[in-house]
VOFIFI-742548 format. One line per field, with one value per atom (N, C-alpha, C): atom name; x, y, z. Coordinates in steps of 0.02 Angstrom, whole numbers. Last residue first. Example, Ala and Ser with C-alpha at 12.3 -4.5 7.8 and 13.67 -1.06 7.14 Angstrom:
! VOFIFI-742548
volo	[N | CA | C | N | CA | C]
X	[642 | 684 | 645 | 660 | 615 | 660]
Y	[-112 | -53 | 2 | -284 | -225 | -165]
Z	[354 | 357 | 394 | 390 | 390 | 390]
! end
This chain:
! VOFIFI-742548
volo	[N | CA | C | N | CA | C | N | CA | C | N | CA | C | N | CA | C | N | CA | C | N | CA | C | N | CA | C | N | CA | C | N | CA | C | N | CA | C | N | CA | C | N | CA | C | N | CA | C | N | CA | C | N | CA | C | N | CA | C | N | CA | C | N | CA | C | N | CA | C | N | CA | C | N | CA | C | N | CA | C | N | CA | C | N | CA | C | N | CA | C | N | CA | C | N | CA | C | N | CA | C | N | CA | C | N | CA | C | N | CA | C | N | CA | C | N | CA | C | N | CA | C | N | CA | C | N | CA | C | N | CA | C | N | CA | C | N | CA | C | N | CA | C | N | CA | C | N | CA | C | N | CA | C | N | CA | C | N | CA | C | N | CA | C | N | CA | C | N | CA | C | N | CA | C | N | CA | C | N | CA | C | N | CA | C | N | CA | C | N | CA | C | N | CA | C | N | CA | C | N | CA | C | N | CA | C | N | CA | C | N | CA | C | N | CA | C | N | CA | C | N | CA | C | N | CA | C | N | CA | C | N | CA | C | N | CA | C | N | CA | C | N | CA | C | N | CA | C | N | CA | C | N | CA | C | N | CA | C | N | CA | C | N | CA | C | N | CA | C | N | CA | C | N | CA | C | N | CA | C | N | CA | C | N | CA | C | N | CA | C | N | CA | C | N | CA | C | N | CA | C | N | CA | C | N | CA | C | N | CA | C | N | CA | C | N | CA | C | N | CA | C | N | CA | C | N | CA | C | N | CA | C | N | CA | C | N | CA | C | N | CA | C | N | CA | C | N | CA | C | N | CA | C | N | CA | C | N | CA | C | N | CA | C | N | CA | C | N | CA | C | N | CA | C | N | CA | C | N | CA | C]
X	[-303 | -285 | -321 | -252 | -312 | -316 | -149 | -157 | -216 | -125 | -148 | -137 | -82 | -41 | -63 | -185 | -180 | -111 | -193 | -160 | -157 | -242 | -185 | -137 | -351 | -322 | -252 | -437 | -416 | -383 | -402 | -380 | -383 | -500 | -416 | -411 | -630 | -593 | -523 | -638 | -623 | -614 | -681 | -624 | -592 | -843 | -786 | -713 | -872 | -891 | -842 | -717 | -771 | -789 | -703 | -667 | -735 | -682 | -725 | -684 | -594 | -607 | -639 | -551 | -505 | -509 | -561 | -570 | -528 | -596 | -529 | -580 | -626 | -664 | -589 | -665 | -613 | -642 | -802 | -757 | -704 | -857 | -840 | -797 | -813 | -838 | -832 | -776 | -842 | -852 | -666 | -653 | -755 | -630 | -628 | -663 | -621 | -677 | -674 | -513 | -546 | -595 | -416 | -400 | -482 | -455 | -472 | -470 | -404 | -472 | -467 | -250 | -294 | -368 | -230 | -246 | -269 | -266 | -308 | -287 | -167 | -261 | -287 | -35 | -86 | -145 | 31 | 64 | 21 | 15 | -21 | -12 | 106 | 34 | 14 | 248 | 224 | 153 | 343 | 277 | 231 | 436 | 422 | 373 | 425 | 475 | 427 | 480 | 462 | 496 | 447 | 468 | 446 | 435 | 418 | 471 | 437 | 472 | 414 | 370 | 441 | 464 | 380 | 355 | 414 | 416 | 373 | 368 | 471 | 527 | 483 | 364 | 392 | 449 | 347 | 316 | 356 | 465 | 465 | 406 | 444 | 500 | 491 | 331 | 305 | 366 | 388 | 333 | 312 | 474 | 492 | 458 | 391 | 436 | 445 | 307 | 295 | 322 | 438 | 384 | 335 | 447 | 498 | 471 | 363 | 367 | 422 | 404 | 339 | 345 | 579 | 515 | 467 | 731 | 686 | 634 | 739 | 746 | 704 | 764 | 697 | 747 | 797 | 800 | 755 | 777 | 790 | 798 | 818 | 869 | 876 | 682 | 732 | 810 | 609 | 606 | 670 | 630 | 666 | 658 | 594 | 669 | 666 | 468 | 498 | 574 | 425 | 390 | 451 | 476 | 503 | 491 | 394 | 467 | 497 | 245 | 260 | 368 | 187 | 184 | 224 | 221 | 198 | 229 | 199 | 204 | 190 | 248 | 206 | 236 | 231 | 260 | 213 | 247 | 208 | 259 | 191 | 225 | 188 | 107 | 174 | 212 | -64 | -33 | 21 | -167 | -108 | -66 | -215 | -248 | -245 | -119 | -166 | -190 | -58 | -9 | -72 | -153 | -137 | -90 | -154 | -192 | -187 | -16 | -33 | -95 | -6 | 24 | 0 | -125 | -116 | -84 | -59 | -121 | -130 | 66 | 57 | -8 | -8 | 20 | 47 | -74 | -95 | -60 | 30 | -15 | -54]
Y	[2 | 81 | 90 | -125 | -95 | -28 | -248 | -179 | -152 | -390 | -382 | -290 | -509 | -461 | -420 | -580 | -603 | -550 | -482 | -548 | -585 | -385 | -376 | -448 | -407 | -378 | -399 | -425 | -483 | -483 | -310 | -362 | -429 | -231 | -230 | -283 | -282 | -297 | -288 | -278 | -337 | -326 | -130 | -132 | -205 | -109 | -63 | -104 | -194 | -177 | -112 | -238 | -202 | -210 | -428 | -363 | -319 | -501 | -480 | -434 | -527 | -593 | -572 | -410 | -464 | -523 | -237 | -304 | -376 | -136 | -185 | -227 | 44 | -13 | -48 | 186 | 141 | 99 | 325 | 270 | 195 | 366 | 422 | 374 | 340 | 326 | 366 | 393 | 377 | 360 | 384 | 452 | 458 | 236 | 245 | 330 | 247 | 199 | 238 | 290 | 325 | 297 | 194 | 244 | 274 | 87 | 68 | 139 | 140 | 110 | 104 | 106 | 189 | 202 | -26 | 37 | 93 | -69 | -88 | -38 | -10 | 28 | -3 | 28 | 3 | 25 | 93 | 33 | -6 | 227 | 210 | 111 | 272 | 254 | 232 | 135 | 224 | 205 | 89 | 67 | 142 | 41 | 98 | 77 | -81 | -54 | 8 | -172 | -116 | -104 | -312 | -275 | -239 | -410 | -344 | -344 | -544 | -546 | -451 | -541 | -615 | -590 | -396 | -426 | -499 | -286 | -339 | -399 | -198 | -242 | -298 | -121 | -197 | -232 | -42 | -101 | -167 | 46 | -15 | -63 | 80 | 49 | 8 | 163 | 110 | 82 | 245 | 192 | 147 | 344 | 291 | 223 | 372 | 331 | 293 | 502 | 439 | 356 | 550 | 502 | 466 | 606 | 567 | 527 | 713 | 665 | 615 | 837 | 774 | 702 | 783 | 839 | 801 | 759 | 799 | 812 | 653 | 694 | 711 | 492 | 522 | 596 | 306 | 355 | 420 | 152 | 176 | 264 | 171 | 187 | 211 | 149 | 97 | 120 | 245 | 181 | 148 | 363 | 351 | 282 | 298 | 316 | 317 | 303 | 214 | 258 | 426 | 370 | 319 | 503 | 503 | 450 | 440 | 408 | 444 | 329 | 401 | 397 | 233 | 264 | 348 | 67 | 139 | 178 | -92 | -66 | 35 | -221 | -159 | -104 | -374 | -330 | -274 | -452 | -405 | -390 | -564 | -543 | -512 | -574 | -574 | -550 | -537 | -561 | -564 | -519 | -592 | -604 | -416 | -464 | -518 | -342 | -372 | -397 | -313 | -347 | -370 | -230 | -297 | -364 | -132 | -160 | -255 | -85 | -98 | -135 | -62 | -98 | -148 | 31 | -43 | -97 | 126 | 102 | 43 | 159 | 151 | 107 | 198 | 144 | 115 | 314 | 265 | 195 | 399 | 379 | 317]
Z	[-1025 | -1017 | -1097 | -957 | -953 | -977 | -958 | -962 | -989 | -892 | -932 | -932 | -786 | -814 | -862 | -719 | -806 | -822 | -629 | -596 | -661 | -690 | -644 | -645 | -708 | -758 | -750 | -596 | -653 | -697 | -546 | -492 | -563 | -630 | -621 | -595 | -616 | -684 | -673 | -465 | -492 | -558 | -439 | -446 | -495 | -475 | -506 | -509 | -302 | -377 | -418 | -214 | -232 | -303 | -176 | -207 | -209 | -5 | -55 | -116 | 70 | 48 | -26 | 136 | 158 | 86 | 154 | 129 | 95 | 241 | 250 | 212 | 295 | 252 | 258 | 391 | 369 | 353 | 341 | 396 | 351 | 230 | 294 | 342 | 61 | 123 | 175 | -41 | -48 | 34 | -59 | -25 | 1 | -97 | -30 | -5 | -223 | -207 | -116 | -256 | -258 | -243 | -202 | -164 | -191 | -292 | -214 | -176 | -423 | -402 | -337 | -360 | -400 | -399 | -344 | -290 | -309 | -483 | -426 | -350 | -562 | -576 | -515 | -559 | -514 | -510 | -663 | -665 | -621 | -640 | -702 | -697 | -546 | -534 | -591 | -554 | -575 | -571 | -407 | -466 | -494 | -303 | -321 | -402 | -146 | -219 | -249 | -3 | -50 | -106 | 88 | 9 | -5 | 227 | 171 | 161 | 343 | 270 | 227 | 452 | 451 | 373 | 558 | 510 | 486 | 632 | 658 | 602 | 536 | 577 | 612 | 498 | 445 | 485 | 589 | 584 | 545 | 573 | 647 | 608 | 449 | 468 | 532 | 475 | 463 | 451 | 581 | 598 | 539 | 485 | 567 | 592 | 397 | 390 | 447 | 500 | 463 | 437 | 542 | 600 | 558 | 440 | 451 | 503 | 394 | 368 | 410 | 465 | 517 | 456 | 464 | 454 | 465 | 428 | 495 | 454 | 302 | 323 | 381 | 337 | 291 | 343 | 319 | 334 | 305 | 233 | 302 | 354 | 63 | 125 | 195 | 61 | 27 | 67 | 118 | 142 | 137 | 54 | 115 | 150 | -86 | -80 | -19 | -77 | -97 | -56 | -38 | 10 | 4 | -159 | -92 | -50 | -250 | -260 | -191 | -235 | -221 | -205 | -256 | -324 | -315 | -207 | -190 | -251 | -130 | -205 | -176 | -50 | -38 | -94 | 2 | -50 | -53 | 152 | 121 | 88 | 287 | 239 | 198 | 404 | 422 | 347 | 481 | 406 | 433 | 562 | 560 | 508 | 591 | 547 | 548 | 602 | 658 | 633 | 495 | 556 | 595 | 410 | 382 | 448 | 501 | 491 | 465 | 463 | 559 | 538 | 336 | 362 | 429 | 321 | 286 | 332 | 379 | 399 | 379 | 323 | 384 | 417 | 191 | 192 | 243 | 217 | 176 | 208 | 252 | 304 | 283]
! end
């Protein structure tokens, strides 16, 4: 659902391209082969497959959680809130040591 939301969000936004990293190996696997067994999971998939069809260029790939302290930080930064947060320009307090970590390639652990 996470990443449905991103998506549709990030599309209105105006974005058009996206590498979209996920830590969950069913999520990467029915993506990566377009399909998902019957089950309410699969209306998940469905939609965010149509979205990325909106899209001029996504990539998915599969990243063990230990491998994204900056979504690991953002997911738990978030349970803090009662309503949806999008930050575009700002990083949160807590998170910018990953995001500098990240982008130096560095490992934080």
């Amino acid at each position: 659902m996470a990443m449905r939301y991103a998506l549709k969000t990030s599309i209105e936004a105006g974005f058009e391209c996206f590498e979209i990293e996920t830590d969950n190996m069913k999520l990467y696997s029915s993506l990566r082969k377009k399909v998902c067994e019957a089950t309410p999971f699969e209306k998940i998939i469905t939609d965010i497959l149509w979205l990325a069809n909106l899209c001029t260029y996504v990539s998915f790939s599969f990243v063990k959680r230990g491998g994204n302290r900056v979504a690991h930080s953002l997911a738990k930064l978030s349970s803090s809130f009662s309503e949806a947060r999008v930050w575009l320009e700002d990083i949160p307090a807590g998170v910018n040591e990953f995001v500098i970590a990240d982008l130096a390639g560095l490992n934080l652990y």
